[in-house]
LUMTOR-636020 format. One record per residue (C-alpha): residue in three letters; x, y, z; residue number from 1. Coordinates in steps of 0.05 Angstrom, whole numbers, plus 5000, padded with zeros to 4 digits. Layout:
N
<atom Ala, <X, Y, Z>, NUM>
...
***
This chain:
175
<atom Unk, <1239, 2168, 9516>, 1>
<atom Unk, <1292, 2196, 9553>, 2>
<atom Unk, <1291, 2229, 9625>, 3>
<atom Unk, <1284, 2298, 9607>, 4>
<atom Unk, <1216, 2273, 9558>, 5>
<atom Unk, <1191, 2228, 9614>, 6>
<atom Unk, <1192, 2284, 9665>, 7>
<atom Unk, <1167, 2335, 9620>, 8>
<atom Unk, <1103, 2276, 9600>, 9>
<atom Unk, <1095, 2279, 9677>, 10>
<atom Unk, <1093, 2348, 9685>, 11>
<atom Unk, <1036, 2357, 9634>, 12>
<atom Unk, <0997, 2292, 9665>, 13>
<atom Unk, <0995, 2319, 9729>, 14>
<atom Unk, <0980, 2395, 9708>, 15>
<atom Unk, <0922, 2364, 9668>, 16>
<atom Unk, <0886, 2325, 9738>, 17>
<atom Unk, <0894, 2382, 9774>, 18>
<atom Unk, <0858, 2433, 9730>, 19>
<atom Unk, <0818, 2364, 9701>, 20>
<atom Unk, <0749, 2405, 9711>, 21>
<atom Unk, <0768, 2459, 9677>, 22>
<atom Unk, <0806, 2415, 9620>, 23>
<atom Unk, <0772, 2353, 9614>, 24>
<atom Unk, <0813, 2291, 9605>, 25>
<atom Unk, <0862, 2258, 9556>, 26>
<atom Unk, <0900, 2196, 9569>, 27>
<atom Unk, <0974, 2190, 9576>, 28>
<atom Unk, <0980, 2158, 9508>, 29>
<atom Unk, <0956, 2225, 9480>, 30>
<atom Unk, <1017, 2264, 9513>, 31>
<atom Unk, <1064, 2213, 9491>, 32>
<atom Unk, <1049, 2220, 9418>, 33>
<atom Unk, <1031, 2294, 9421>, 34>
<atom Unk, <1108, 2306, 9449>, 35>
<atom Unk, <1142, 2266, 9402>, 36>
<atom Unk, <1108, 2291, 9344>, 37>
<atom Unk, <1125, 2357, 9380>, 38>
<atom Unk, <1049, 2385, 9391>, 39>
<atom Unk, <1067, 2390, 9465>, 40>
<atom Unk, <1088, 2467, 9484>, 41>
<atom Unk, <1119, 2482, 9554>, 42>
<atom Unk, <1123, 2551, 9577>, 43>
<atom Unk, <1174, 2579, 9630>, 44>
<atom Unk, <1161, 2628, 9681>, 45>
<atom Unk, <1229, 2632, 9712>, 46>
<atom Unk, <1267, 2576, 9715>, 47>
<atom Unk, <1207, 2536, 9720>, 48>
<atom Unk, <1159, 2502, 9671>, 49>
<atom Unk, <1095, 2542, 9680>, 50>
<atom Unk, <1047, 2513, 9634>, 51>
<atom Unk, <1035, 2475, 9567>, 52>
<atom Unk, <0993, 2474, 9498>, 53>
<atom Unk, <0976, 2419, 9470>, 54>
<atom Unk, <0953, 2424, 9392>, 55>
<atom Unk, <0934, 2391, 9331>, 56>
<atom Unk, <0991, 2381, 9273>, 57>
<atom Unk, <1001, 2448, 9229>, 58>
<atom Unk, <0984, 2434, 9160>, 59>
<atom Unk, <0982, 2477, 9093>, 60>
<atom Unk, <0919, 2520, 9097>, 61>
<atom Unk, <0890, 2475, 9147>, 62>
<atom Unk, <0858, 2488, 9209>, 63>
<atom Unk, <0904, 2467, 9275>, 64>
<atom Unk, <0864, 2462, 9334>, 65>
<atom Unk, <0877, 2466, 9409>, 66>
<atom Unk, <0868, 2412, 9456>, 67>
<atom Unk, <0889, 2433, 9521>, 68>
<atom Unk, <0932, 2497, 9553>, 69>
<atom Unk, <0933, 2510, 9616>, 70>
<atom Unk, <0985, 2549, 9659>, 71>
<atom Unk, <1002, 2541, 9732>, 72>
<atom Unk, <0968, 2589, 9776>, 73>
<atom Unk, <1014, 2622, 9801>, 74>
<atom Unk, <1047, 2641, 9735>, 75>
<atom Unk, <0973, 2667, 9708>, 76>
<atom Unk, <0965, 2740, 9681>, 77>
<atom Unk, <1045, 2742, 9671>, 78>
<atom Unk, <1040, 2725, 9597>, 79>
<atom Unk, <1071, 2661, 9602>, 80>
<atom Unk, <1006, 2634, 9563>, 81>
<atom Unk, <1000, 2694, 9519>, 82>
<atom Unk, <1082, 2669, 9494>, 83>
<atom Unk, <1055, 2596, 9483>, 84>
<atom Unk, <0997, 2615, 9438>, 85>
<atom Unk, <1038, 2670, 9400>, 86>
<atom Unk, <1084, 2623, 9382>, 87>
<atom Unk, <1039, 2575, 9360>, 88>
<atom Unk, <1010, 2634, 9318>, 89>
<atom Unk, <1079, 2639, 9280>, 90>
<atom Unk, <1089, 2562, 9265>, 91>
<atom Unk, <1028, 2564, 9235>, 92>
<atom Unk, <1038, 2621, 9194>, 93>
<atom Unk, <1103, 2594, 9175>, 94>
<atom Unk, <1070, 2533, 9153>, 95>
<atom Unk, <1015, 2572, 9119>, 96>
<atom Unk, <0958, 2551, 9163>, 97>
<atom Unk, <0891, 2578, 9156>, 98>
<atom Unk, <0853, 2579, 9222>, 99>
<atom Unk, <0873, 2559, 9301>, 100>
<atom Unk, <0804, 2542, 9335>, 101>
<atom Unk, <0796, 2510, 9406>, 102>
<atom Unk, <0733, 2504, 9441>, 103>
<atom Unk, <0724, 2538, 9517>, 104>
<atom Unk, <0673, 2532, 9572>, 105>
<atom Unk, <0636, 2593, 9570>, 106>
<atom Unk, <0645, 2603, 9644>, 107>
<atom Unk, <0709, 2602, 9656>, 108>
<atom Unk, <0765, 2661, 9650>, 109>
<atom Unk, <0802, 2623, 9596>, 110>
<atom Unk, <0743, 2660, 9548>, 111>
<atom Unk, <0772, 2733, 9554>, 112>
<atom Unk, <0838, 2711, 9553>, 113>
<atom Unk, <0834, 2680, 9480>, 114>
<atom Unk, <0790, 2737, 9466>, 115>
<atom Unk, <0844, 2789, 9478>, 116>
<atom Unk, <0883, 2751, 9432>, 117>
<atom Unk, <0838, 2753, 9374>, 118>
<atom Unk, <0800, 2694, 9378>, 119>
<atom Unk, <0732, 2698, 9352>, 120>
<atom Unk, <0669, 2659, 9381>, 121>
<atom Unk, <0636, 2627, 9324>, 122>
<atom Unk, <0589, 2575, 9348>, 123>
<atom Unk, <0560, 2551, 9416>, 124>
<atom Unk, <0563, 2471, 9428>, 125>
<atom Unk, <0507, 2435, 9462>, 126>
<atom Unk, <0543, 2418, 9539>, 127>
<atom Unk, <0564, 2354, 9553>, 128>
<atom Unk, <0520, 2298, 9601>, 129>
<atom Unk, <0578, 2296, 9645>, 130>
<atom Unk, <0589, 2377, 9657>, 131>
<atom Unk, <0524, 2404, 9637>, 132>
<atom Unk, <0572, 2467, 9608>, 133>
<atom Unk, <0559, 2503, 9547>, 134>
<atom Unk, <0619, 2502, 9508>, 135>
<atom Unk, <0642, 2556, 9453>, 136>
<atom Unk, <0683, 2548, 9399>, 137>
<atom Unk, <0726, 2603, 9385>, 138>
<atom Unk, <0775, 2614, 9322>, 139>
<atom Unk, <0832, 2656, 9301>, 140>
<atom Unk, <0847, 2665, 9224>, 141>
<atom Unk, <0916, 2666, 9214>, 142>
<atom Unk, <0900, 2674, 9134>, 143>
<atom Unk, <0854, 2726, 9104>, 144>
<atom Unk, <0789, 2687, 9083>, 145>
<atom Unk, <0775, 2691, 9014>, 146>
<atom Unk, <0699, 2670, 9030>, 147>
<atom Unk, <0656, 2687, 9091>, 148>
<atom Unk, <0586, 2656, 9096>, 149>
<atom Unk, <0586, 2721, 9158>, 150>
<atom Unk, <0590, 2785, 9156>, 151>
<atom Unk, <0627, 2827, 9193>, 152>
<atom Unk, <0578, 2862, 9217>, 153>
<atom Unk, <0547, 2792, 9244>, 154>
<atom Unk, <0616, 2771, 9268>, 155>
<atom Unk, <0611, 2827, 9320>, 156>
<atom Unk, <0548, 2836, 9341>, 157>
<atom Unk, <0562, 2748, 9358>, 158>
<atom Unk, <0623, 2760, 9389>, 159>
<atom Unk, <0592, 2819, 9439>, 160>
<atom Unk, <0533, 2772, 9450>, 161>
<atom Unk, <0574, 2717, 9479>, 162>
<atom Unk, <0614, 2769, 9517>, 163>
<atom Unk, <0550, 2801, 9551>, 164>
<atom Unk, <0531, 2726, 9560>, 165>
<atom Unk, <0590, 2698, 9581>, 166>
<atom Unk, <0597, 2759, 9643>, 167>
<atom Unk, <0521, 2743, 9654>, 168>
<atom Unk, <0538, 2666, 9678>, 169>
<atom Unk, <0545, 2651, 9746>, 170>
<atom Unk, <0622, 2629, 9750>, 171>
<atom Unk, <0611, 2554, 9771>, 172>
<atom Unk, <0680, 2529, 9816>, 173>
<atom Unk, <0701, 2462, 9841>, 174>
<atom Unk, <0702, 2467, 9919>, 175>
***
């Protein structure tokens, strides 16, 4: 790895422990490999790196999911994450992929923002020993389906449930 790699691995180490509650964890080893096989996004806001995405490989009518994004604070509600996932959204079309899914605690304001972008909740996830948070996975088709086992009828009435639900939980913060 050169310098400009090994600072860039740092970067996204130390973004990741200090928004680790919000993020979960991943080992070193997983940034290593995600940036060489260039899954590893970093976002400027200025002349500064403000954030990163970290995703799955893109693959011919494949789903590609998302690990990780997370932008620095400072440089939230400026689109800097809105440019990351947008042009993860073209790579993926260019490489004819199907679906972008991630999964998001349901309490924290990372749910509206993939929302706004399209994102669709399509299944709640039992929460974890460790966090005791309900987590929702949430998908983007970047395809037409051909197939749907929902409707779209169902498909909104689900998606304005976990809205109404997600507003109704208490926002739970580190202190």
């Amino acid at each position: 790895m050169n310098n400009t790699s090994n600072a860039l691995l740092a970067y996204a180490v130390e973004l990741q422990n200090a928004n680790r509650w919000q993020l979960g964890f991943l080992p070193t080893a997983t940034f290593e490999k995600a940036l060489s096989e260039k899954r590893l996004r970093f976002q400027e806001h200025g002349s500064q790196i403000a954030g990163y995405l970290l995703h799955g490989r893109p693959k011919t009518s494949r789903v590609v999911h998302v690990y990780q994004a997370v932008v620095e604070t400072d440089a939230r509600r400026l689109k800097a994450a809105t440019a990351m996932v947008k042009s993860l959204i073209a790579d993926c079309q260019a490489a004819s992929v199907a679906t972008i899914s991630l999964r998001c605690a349901e309490d924290l304001d990372a749910m509206e923002f993939w929302q706004s972008l399209g994102f669709r909740p399509v299944r709640y996830e039992l929460p974890t020993s460790k966090t005791n948070r309900r987590l929702i996975r949430l998908e983007l088709d970047i395809l037409p389906r051909l197939f749907t086992l929902s409707t779209p009828d169902y498909c909104e009435k689900m998606s304005a449930v976990v809205t109404s639900a997600v507003k109704a939980v208490p926002r739970y913060r580190r202190k």
